[in-house]
C-alpha positions as CSV (number, residue, x, y, z in Angstrom):
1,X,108.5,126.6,114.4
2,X,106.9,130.1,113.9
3,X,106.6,130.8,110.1
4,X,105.5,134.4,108.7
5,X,101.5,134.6,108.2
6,X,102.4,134.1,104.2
7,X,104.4,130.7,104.6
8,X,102.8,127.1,106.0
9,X,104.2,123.5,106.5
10,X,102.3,120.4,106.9
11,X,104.0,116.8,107.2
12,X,102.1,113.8,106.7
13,X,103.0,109.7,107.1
14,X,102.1,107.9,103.7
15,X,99.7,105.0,104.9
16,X,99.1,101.8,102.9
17,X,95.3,103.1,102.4
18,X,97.1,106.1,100.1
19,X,98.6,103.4,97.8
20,X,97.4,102.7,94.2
21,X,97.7,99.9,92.4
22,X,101.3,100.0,91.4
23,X,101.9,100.1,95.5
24,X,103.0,104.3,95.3
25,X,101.2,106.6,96.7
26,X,98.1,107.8,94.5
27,X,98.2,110.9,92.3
28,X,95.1,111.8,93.9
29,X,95.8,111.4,97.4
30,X,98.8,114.1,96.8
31,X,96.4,116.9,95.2
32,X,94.0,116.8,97.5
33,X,96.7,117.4,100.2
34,X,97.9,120.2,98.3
35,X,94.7,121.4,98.1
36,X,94.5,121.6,101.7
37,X,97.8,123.1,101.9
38,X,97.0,125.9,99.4
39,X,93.7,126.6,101.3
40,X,95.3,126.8,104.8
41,X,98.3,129.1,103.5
42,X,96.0,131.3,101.6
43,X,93.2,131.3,104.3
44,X,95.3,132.2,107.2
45,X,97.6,134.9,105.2
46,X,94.4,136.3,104.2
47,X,92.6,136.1,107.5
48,X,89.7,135.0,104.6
49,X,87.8,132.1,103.4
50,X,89.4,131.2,99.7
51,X,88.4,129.3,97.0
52,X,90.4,127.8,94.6
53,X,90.5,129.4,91.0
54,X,93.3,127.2,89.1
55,X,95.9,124.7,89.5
56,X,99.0,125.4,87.7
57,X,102.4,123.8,86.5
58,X,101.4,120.2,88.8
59,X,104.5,118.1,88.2
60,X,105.3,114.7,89.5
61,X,108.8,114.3,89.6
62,X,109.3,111.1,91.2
63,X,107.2,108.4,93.0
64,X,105.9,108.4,97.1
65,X,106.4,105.7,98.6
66,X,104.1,104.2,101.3
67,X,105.8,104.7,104.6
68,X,107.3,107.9,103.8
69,X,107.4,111.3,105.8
70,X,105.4,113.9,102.9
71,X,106.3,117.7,103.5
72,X,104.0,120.1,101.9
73,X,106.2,124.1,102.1
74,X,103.8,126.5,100.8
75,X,104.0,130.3,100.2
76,X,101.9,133.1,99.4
77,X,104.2,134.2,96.3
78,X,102.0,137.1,95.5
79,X,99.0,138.6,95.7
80,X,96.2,140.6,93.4
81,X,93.5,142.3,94.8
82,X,91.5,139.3,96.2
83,X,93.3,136.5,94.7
84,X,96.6,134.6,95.8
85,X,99.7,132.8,94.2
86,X,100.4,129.5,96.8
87,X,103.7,128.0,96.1
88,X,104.0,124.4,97.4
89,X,107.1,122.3,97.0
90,X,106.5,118.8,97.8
91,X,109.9,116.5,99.8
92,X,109.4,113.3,100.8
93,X,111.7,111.3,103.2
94,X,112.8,107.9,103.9
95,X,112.9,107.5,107.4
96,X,114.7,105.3,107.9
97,X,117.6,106.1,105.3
98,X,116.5,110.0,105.7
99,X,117.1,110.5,102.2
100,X,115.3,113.7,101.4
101,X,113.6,114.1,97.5
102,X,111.6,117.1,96.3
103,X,109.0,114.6,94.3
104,X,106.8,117.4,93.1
105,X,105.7,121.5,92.2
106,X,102.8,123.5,92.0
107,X,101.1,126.8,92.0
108,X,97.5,127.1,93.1
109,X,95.7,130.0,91.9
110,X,93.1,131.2,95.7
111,X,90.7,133.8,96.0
112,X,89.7,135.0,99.1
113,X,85.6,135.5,99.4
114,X,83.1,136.7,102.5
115,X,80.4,134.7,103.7
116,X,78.4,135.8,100.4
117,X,81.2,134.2,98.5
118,X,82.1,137.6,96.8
119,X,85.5,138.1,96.5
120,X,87.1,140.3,99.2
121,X,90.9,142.2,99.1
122,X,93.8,140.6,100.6
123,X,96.7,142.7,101.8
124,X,99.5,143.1,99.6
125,X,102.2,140.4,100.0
126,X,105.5,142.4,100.7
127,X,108.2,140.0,99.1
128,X,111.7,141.0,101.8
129,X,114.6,138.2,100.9
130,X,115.9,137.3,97.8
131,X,113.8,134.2,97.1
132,X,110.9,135.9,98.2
133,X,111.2,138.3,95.7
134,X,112.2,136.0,93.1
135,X,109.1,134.0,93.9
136,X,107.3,137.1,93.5
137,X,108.6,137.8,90.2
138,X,108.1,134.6,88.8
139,X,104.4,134.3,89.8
140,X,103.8,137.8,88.3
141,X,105.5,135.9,84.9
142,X,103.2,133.4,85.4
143,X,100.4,134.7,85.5
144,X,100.9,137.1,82.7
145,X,101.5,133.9,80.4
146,X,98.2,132.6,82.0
147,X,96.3,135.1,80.6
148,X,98.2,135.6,77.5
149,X,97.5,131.7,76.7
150,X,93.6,132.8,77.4
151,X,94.0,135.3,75.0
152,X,95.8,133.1,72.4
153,X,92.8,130.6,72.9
154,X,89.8,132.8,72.6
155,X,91.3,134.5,69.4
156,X,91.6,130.9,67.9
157,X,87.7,131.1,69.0
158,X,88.9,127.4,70.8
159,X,87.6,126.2,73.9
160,X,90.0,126.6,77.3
161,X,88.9,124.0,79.1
């Protein structure tokens, strides 16, 4: 499957060495995958190494079950002037029922940076289809609540993080 330079997929088998204690796949194990996801999509639309500035909106809506199929769909949903919205919706599938569940959301804030780790321009992402461009508008949303929450916190002179 070719997908444009601004959209990546990456499947991986849930292994009994991913479990936690409850016997579901661990927290942990999933955002460091979707850190690797993020990286990859925004790396290779950006033709760049990136870093990654913030984590947004992470929301586990169900449990992962050892032994499931995990599909990571991410998208550049829009871009600054070095930095990068990635999307990434999260399914997971039963193989052998092939019941399909979207378990969990995020956005992941990248910046691409050169070898001196100074940030570098990425081109600008041109949204074409309907849900590109409504994941282009909602990024833009989201990131003009992201800093209007900074704002909010530094004039109630409290710490942000």
């Amino acid at each position: 499957m070719n997908l444009p330079s601004h959209q990546l997929t990456m499947t991986v088998l849930m292994t009994p060495d991913m479990a936690n204690f409850a016997g579901n796949v661990h927290g942990g194990t999933i955002l460091k995958f979707l850190d690797q996801v993020a990286y990859a999509c925004a790396s290779r639309y950006a033709s760049s190494y990136v870093v990654t500035l913030s984590v947004d909106q992470v929301m586990f809506r169900q449990p992962i079950y050892v032994g499931e199929l995990v599909s990571f769909l991410a998208s550049v949903n829009h871009t600054g002037t070095s930095s990068m919205e990635v999307g990434i919706k999260v399914v997971a599938e039963n193989i052998r029922t092939q019941d399909v569940r979207h378990v969990n959301s995020c956005y992941f804030t990248m910046v691409a940076v050169d070898d001196a780790r100074k940030p570098v321009a990425v081109p600008p992402l041109r949204p074409f289809s309907l849900e590109e461009k409504q994941r282009h508008q909602g990024a833009a949303l989201r990131k003009t609540l992201r800093q209007e929450l900074e704002e909010r916190f530094k004039a109630a002179k409290l710490p942000v993080g």
